[in-house]
GUROVO-268436 format. One record per residue (C-alpha): x, y, z. Coordinates in steps of 0.2 Angstrom, whole numbers, plus 5000, padded with zeros to 4 digits. Layout:
% GUROVO-268436
+------+------+------+
|   xx |   yy |   zz |
+------+------+------+
|    X |    Y |    Z |
...
+------+------+------+
% end
This chain:
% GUROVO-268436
+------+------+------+
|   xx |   yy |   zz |
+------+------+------+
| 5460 | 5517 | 5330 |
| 5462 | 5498 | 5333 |
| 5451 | 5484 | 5325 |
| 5452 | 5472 | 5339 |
| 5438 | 5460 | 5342 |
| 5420 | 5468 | 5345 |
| 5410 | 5464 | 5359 |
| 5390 | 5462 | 5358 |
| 5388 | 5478 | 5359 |
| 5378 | 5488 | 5345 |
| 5390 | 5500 | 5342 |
| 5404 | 5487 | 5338 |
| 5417 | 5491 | 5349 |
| 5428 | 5481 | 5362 |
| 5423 | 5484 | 5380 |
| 5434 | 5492 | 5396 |
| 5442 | 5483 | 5403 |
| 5447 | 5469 | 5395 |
| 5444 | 5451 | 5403 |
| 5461 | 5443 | 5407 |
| 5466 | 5423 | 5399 |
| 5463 | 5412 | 5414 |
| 5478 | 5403 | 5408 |
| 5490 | 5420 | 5410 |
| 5482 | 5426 | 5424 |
| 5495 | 5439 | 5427 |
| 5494 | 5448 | 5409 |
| 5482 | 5460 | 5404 |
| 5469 | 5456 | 5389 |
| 5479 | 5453 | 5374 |
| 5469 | 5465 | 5363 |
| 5478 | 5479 | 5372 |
| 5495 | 5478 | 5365 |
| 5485 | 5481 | 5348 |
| 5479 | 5497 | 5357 |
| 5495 | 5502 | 5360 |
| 5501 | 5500 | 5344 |
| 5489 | 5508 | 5333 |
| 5487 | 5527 | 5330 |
| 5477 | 5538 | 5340 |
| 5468 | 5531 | 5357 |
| 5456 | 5515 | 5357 |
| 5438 | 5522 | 5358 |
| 5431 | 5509 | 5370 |
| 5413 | 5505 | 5379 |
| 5414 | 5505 | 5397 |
| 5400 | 5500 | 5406 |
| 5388 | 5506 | 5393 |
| 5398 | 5523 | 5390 |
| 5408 | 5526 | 5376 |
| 5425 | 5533 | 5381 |
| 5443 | 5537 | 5375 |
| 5456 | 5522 | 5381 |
| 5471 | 5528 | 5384 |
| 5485 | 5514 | 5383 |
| 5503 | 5519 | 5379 |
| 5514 | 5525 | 5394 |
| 5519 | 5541 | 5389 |
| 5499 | 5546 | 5385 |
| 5495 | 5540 | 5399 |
| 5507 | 5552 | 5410 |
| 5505 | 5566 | 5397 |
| 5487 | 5562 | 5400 |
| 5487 | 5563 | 5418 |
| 5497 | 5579 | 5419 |
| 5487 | 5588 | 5409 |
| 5474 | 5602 | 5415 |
| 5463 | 5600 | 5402 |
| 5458 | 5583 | 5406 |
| 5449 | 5586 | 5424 |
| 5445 | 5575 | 5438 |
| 5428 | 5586 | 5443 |
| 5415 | 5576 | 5439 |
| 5404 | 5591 | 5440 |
| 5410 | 5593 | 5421 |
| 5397 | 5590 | 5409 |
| 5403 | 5570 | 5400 |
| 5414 | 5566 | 5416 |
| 5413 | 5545 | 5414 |
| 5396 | 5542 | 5424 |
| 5403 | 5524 | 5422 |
| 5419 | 5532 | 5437 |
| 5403 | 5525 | 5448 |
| 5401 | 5539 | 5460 |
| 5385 | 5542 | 5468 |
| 5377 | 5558 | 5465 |
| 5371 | 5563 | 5482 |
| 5386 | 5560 | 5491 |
| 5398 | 5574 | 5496 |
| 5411 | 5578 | 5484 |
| 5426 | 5570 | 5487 |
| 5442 | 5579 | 5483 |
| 5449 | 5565 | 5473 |
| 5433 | 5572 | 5461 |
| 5442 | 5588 | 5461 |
| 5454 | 5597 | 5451 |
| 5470 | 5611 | 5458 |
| 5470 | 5620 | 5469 |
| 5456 | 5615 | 5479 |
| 5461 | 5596 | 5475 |
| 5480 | 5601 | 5482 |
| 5473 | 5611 | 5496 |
| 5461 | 5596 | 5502 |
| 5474 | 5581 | 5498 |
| 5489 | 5591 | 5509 |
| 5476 | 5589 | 5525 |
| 5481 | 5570 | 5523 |
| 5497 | 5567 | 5516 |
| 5505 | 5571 | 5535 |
| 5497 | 5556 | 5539 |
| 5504 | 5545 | 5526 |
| 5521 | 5550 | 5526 |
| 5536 | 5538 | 5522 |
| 5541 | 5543 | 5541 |
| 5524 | 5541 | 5549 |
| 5520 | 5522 | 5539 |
| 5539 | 5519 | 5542 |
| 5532 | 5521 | 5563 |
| 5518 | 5507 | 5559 |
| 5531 | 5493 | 5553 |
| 5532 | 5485 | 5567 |
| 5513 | 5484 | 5572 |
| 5512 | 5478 | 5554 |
| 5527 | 5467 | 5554 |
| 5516 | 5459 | 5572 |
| 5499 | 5458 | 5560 |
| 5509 | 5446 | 5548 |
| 5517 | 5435 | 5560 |
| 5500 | 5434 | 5571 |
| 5489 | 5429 | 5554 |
| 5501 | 5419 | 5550 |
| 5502 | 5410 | 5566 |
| 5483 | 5408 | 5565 |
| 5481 | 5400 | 5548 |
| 5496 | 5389 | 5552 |
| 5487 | 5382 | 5567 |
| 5469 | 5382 | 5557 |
| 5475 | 5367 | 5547 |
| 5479 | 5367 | 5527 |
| 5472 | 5369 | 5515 |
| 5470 | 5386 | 5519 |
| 5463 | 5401 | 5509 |
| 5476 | 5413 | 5509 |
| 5464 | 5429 | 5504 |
| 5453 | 5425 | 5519 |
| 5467 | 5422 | 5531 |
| 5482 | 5433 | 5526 |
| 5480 | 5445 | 5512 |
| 5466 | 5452 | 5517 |
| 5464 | 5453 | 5536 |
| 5483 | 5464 | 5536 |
| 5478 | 5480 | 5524 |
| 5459 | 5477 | 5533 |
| 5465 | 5479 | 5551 |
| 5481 | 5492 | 5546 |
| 5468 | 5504 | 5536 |
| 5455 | 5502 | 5555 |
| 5467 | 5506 | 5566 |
| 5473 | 5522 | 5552 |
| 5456 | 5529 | 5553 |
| 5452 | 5521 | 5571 |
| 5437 | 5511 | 5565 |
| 5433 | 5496 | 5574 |
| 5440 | 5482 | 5568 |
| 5425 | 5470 | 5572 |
| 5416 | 5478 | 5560 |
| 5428 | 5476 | 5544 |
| 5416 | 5463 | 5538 |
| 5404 | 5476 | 5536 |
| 5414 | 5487 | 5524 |
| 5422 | 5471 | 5516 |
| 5407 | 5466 | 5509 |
| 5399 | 5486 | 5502 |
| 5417 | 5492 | 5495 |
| 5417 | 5475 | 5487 |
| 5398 | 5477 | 5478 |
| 5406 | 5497 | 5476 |
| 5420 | 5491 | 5466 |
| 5409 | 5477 | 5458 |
| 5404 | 5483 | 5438 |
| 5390 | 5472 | 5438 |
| 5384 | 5483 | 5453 |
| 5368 | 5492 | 5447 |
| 5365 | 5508 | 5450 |
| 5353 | 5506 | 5467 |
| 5366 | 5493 | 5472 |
| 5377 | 5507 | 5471 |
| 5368 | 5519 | 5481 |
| 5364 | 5506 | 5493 |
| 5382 | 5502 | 5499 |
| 5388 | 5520 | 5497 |
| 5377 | 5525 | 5507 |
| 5377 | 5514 | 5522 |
| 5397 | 5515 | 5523 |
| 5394 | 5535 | 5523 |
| 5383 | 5535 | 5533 |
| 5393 | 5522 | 5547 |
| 5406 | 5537 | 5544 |
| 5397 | 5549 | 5548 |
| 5390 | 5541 | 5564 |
| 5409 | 5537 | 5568 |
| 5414 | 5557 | 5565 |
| 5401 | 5559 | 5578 |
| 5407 | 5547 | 5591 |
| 5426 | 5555 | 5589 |
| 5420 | 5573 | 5590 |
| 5415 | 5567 | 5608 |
| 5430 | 5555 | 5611 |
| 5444 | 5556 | 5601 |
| 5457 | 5542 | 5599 |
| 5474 | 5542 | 5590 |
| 5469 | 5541 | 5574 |
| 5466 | 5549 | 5558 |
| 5448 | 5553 | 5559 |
| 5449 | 5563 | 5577 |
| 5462 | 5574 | 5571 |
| 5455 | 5579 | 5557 |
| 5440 | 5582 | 5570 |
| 5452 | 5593 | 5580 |
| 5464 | 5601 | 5570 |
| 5454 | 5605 | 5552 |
| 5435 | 5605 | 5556 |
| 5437 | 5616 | 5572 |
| 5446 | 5627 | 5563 |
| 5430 | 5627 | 5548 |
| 5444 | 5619 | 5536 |
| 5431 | 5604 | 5534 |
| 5415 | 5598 | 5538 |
| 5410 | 5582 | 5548 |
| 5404 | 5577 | 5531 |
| 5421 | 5581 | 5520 |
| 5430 | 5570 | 5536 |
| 5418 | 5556 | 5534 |
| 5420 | 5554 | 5515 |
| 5439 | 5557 | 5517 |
| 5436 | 5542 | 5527 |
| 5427 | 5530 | 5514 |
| 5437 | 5534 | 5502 |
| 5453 | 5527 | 5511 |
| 5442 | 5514 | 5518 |
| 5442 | 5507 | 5502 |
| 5455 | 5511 | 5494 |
| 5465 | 5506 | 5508 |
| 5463 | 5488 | 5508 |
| 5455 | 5482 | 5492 |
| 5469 | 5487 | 5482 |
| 5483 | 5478 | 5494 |
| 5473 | 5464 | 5498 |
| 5470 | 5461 | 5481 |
| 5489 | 5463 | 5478 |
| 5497 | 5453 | 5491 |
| 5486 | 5439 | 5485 |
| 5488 | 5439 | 5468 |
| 5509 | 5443 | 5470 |
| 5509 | 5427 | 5480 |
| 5503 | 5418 | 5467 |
| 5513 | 5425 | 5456 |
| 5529 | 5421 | 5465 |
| 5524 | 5402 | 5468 |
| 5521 | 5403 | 5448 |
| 5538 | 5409 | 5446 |
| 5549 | 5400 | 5461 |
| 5566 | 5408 | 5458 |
| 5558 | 5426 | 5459 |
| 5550 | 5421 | 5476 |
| 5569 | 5413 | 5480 |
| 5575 | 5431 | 5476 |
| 5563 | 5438 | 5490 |
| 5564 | 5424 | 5502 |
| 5584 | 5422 | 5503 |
| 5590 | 5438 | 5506 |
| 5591 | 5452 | 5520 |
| 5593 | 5465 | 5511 |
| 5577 | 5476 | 5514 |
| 5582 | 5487 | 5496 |
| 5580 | 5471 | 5485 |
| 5564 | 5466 | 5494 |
| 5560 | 5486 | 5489 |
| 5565 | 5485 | 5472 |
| 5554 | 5468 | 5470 |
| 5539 | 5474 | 5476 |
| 5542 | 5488 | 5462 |
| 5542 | 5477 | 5450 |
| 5528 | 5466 | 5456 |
| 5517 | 5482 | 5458 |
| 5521 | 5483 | 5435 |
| 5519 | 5468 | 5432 |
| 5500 | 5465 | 5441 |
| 5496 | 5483 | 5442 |
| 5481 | 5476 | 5448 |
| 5469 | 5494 | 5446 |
| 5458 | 5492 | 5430 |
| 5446 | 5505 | 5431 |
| 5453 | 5516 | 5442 |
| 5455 | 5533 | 5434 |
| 5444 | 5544 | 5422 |
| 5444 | 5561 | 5417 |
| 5434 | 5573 | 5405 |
| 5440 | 5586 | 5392 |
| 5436 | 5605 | 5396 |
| 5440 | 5609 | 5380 |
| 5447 | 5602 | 5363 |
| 5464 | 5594 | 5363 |
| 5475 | 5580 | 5354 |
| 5483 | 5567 | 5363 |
| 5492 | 5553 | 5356 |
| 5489 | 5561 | 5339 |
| 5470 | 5560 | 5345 |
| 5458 | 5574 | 5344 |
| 5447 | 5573 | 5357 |
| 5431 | 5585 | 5359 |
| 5426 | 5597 | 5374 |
| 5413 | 5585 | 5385 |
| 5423 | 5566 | 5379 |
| 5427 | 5556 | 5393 |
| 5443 | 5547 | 5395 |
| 5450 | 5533 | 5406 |
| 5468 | 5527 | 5407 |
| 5473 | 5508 | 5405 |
| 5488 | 5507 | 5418 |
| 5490 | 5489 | 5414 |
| 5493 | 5492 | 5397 |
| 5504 | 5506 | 5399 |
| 5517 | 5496 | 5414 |
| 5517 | 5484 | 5398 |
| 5521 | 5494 | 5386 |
| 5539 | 5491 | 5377 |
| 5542 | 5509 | 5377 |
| 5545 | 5510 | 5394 |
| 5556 | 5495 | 5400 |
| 5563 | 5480 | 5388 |
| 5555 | 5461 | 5391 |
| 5538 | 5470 | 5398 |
| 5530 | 5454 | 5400 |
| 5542 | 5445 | 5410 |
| 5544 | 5446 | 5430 |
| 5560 | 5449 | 5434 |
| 5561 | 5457 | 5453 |
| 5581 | 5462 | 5450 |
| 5575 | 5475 | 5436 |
| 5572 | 5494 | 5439 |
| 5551 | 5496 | 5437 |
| 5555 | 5513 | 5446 |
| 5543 | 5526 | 5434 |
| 5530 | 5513 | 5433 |
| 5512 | 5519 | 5434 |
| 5502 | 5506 | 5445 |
| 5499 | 5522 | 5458 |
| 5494 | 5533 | 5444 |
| 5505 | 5551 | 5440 |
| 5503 | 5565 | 5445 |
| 5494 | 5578 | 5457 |
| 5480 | 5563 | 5458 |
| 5492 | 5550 | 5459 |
| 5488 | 5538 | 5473 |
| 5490 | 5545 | 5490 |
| 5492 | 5528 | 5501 |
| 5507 | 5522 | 5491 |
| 5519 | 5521 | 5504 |
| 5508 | 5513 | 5515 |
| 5503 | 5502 | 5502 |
| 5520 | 5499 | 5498 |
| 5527 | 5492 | 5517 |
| 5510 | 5482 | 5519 |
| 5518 | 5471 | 5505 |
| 5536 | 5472 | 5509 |
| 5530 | 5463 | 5525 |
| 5520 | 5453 | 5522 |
| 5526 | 5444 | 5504 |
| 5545 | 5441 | 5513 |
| 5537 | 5436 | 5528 |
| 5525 | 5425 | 5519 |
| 5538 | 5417 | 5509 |
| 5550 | 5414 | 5525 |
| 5538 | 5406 | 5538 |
| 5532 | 5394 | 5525 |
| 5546 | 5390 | 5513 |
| 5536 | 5375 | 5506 |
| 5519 | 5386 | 5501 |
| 5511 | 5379 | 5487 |
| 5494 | 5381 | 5477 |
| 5482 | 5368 | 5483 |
| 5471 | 5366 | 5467 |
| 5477 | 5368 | 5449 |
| 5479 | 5384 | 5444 |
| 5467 | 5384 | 5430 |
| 5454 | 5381 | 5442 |
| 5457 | 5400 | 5452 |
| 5440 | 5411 | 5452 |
| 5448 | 5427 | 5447 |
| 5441 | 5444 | 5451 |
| 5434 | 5449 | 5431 |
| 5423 | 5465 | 5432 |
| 5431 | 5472 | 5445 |
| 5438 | 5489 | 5448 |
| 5453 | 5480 | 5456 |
| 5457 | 5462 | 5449 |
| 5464 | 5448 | 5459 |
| 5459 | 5432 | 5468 |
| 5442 | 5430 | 5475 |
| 5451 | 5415 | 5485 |
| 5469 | 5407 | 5485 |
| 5466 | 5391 | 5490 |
| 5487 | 5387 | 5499 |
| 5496 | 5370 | 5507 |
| 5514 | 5371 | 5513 |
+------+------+------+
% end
């Protein structure tokens, strides 16, 4: 097991995650690459729970494709540090095959590569008109407030047809939910307003449904008795948040990335070829992989992993920063280089459970960075970059702002 530094913690070991160098902003912790490299799994404290970290990239995919390491946090030792409220529904990201698969295929018609490819327009009209907006606000301009946020934020709306005029209502709970200094009544607190919006929502397309996600699952699976008003509402706070904090956080944080390294935004900006914009959002999505504390599991029954034992009732989390790092997968891991092949990487996680907005997540950014970088060739940071408030202890890191002149 790795020696790195111990926290203040009695039990002397490091905590998870990690807080990233202000001064490399883009790279994990450092201690992770000694996880990587020792034997076995890193045994971790995650908000107060001791847990097996999983680091390397292959454990991780091994990890994530194994049926002994469930996602039902039902389980006896599933992480309670995962942050799920107990008295809400169960979700079926909480759930393992088949009842996980047969849940999850009620959504992925939505989220097709051919249905998002439909939305690239509208999306490519959001940019430009945000754009346009902040443009004529004046500079400096905080571009988390007026572009990287506002895009995924009124794209995920008009997905699940809630009212746009009330995104700052679940801007601010899905940021105190994904917040790890969030106490446990905080938790609750937030959870349960957004459900409970949801579910007043579900209501209001049961008697007038729209052309969105949320009414035909009213139509099509809960008057058939495939899901209840309640499953449909937490089908829809779970890509509520999920489907903006997590591109928000990356359009942002890939911006600054690019102005840190100009000739990789060059490569973006200069050329019409829609592959290599594709290919460098891959590669951006490795080299941020900006979820931290995103996926935990529980071991049904004694196993080794990464020439780990691990007992029946231990709790696990995977460290996909560490593992879109790791040598073993690509050479020069710590460089940003948007011309390489980062196809395999694990920023949407593996598996069954892997992350079922990626596509959308995916043309969000490959209209927004190149439109971005092409409306306003000049964009610069307007403060020093030492001086960015980055998002520590949260479960999807980032900017809190991004402070931009051009």
């Amino acid at each position: 097991m790795s020696t790195s530094t111990p926290t203040n913690d009695p039990t002397g070991l490091p905590a998870f995650p990690g807080k990233r160098d202000a001064r490399c902003p883009f790279d994990p912790p450092q201690e992770y690459a000694g996880w990587r490299a020792a034997e076995g799994l890193q045994r971790a404290v995650s908000h107060g729970e001791l847990l097996w970290v999983v680091s390397r990239y292959e454990d991780i995919r091994a990890a994530l494709g194994d049926p002994r390491l469930s996602s039902d946090d039902r389980h006896p030792g599933y992480p309670a540090s995962s942050g799920k409220p107990g008295d809400l529904p169960q979700s079926f990201q909480r759930m393992d095959d088949p009842e996980h698969a047969r849940l999850r295929k009620m959504l992925t018609g939505e989220l097709t590569v051919k249905r998002v490819e439909r939305m690239r327009p509208d999306v490519q009209k959001m940019a430009d008109d945000f754009l346009d907006q902040m443009i004529a606000k004046g500079q400096p301009a905080d571009l988390v407030r007026d572009y990287a946020l506002p895009i995924p934020s009124l794209v995920i709306s008009l997905l699940l047809g809630v009212p746009y005029s009330d995104h700052e209502f679940f801007q601010q709970h899905s940021n105190t939910l994904t917040d790890a200094n969030t106490t446990e009544q905080g938790r609750r607190a937030a959870s349960g307003a957004l459900f409970g919006y949801l579910l007043e929502l579900v209501g209001r397309k049961e008697r007038e449904p729209g052309d969105d996600l949320i009414s035909r699952l009213i139509g099509e699976r809960v008057a058939k008795g495939e899901l209840t008003r309640e499953d449909v509402a937490m089908d829809g706070l779970m890509l509520l948040i999920a489907g903006h904090e997590t591109t928000a956080n990356m359009t942002a944080l890939s911006t600054l990335a690019l102005l840190v390294h100009p000739d990789q935004a060059a490569r973006i900006r200069d050329t019409d070829d829609p592959a290599v914009v594709a290919n460098a959002i891959e590669e951006l999505l490795r080299y941020l992989t900006v979820p931290q504390d995103h996926v935990w599991r529980v071991a049904t029954e004694d196993l080794t992993l990464g020439g780990q034992l691990i007992r029946a009732g231990e709790g696990v989390t995977v460290n996909l920063p560490a593992g879109n790092r790791d040598p073993g997968f690509l050479d020069r891991p710590d460089a940003l280089d948007v011309d390489r092949n980062s196809r395999g990487h694990v920023a949407f996680g593996y598996g069954s459970h892997q992350c079922l907005g990626q596509s959308l997540a995916r043309m969000e950014l490959q209209v927004a960075l190149p439109t971005l970088l092409r409306t306003l060739p000049g964009l610069r940071l307007a403060v020093p970059l030492e001086e960015l408030r980055l998002r520590h202890g949260m479960a999807v890191y980032g900017v809190r702002e991004l402070p931009v002149a051009w």
